[in-house]
N, C-alpha and C positions, 0 to 999 in steps of 0.2 A: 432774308429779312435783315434790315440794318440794326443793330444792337442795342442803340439809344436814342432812336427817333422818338419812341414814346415819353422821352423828357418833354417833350416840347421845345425846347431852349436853342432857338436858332443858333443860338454861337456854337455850342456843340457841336450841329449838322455843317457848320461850314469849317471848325476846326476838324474835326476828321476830314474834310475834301481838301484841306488846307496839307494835313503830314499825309494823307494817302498822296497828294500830287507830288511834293516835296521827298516823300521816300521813293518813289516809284520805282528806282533803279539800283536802290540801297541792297547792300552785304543783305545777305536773306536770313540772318543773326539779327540783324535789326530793320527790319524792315516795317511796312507797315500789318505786317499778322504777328508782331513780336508786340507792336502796340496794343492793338486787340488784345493780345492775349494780357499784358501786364492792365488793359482794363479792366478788363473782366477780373481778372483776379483783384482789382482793386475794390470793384462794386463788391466782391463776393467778401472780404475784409471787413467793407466801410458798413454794412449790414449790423455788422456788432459793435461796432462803435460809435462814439459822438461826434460829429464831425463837420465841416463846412463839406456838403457834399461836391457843390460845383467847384471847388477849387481840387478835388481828387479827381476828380472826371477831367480838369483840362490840364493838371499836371500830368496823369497818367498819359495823355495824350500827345501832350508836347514835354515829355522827358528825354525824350532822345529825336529830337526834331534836326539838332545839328549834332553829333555824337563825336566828342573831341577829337577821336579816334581819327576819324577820317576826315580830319580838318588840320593835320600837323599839331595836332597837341592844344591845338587854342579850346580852350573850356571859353570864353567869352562870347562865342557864336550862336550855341543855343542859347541861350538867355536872350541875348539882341535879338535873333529873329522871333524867340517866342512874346518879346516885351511888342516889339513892331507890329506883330499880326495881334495881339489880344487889344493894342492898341487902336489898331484900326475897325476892331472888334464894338469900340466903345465897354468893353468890360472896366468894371471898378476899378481905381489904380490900388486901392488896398488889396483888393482877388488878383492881379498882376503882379501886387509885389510877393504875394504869397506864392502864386506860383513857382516865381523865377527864384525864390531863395530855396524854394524844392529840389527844383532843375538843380540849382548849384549846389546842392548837398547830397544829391538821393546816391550819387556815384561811393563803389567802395574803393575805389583809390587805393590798392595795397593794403589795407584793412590798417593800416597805421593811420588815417588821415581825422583827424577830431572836427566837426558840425560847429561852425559857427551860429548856426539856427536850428530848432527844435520848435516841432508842431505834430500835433496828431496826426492830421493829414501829410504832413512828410513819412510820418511812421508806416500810414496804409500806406500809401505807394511805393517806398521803398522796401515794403516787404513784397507788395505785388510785382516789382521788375526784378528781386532775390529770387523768386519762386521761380519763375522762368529761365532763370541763371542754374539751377539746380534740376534733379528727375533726369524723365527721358528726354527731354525737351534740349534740357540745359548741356546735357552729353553732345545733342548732334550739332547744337549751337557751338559748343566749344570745338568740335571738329574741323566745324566748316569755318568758322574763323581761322583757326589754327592753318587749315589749307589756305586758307586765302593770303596771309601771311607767310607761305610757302616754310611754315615750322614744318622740324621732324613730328611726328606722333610720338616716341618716347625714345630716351639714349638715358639705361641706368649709368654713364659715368656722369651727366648733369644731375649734381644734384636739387631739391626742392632751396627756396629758399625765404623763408618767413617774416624775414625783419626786413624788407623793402623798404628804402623811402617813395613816396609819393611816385617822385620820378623815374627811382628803380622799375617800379611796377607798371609804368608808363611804356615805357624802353624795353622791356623783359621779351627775350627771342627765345626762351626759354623751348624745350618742348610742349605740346599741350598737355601730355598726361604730366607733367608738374603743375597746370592750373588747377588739377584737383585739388590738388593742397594746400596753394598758394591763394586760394579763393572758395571753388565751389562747395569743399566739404565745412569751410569756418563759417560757412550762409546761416547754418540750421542755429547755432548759437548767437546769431547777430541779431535774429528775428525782432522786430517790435509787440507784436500782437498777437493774442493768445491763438489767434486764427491761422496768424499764418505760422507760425510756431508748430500748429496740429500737422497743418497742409506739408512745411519744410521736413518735417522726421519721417514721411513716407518717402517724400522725394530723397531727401539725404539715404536712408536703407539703402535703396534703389540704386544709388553711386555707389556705394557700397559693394554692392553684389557684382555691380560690373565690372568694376574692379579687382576683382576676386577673379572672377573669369580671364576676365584680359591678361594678368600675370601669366595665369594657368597657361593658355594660351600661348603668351610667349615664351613662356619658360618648356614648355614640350609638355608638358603634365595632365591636360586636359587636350 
């Protein structure tokens, strides 16, 4: 059963057909059940809060519609395609502009990077696409990136490194198990909302533990 048919809200039903087509063949870190999932955790957020709800339901949808990443570094991609399709959408160009300045801020950039725009619904969504970043989820996601970028999984002579600029953390070939630190584990204190705040400190434990193991693990001890 589809997820959010019973909004009624045609733009919805053809936004989703619009990033399911669109991702179809995407990194499976971002694909379209990475979308799903940062919706749903968006709905399950925006419950406790006050908020323009149809502008969280189609940032959450189109937040990673073009994902810099695989575009050579251009951030200007998704915002255009997502401005082009809402446009042809006939949605509001005020729910468009809100969107796209979501799109353009939800990213943690090196956690050095400061929000030229601030809104509630940025807050729910980007704690909804944080949550997915983190947990069990957020493990297998950083792995199979990590492969797909043919990173080592871990080399203790690399060490973490914290103070990134922007573009550091763009570039970083780093191992993956430095992304714990250099991201997944600073999630749980970045949170916006008391929800997803609750939701991030299981997932955070959880990297935790596994990390603990993995050492073990390498180190011969477990």
């Amino acid at each position: 059963m589809e997820f959010f048919i019973q909004t009624k809200m045609p733009v919805l039903e053809n936004t989703q057909n619009f990033v399911k087509k669109q991702l179809e063949n995407a990194e499976s870190g971002h694909d379209w059940f990475h979308i799903e999932r940062v919706y749903k955790n968006a709905l399950l957020i925006a419950k406790e809060e006050t908020c323009l709800i149809e502008v969280v339901q189609l940032a959450a949808l189109l937040h990673d519609i073009a994902d810099s990443k695989f575009h050579n570094g251009d951030e200007t991609v998704g915002p255009r395609v997502a401005r082009d399709f809402l446009t042809k959408e006939n949605v509001a160009e005020e729910t468009i502009n809100h969107v796209i300045n979501i799109i353009k801020n939800i990213s943690f950039k090196g956690g050095n990077f400061k929000n030229n725009f601030h809104s509630k619904e940025l807050e729910i969504v980007q704690d909804a696409d944080r949550l997915d970043a983190i947990g069990a989820i957020g493990i297998a996601r950083t792995f199979n990136y990590g492969g797909f970028k043919n990173r080592a999984i871990y080399n203790p002579e690399i060490l973490t490194n914290l103070s990134m600029s922007k573009e550091e953390y763009k570039n970083s070939t780093a191992p993956t198990i430095n992304h714990f630190y250099e991201k997944l584990l600073l999630l749980k204190d970045k949170m916006n909302t008391q929800t997803g705040k609750k939701i991030a400190q299981k997932r955070h434990d959880f990297m935790e533990l596994y990390l603990e193991q993995f050492y073990g693990e390498w180190n011969g001890i477990i």
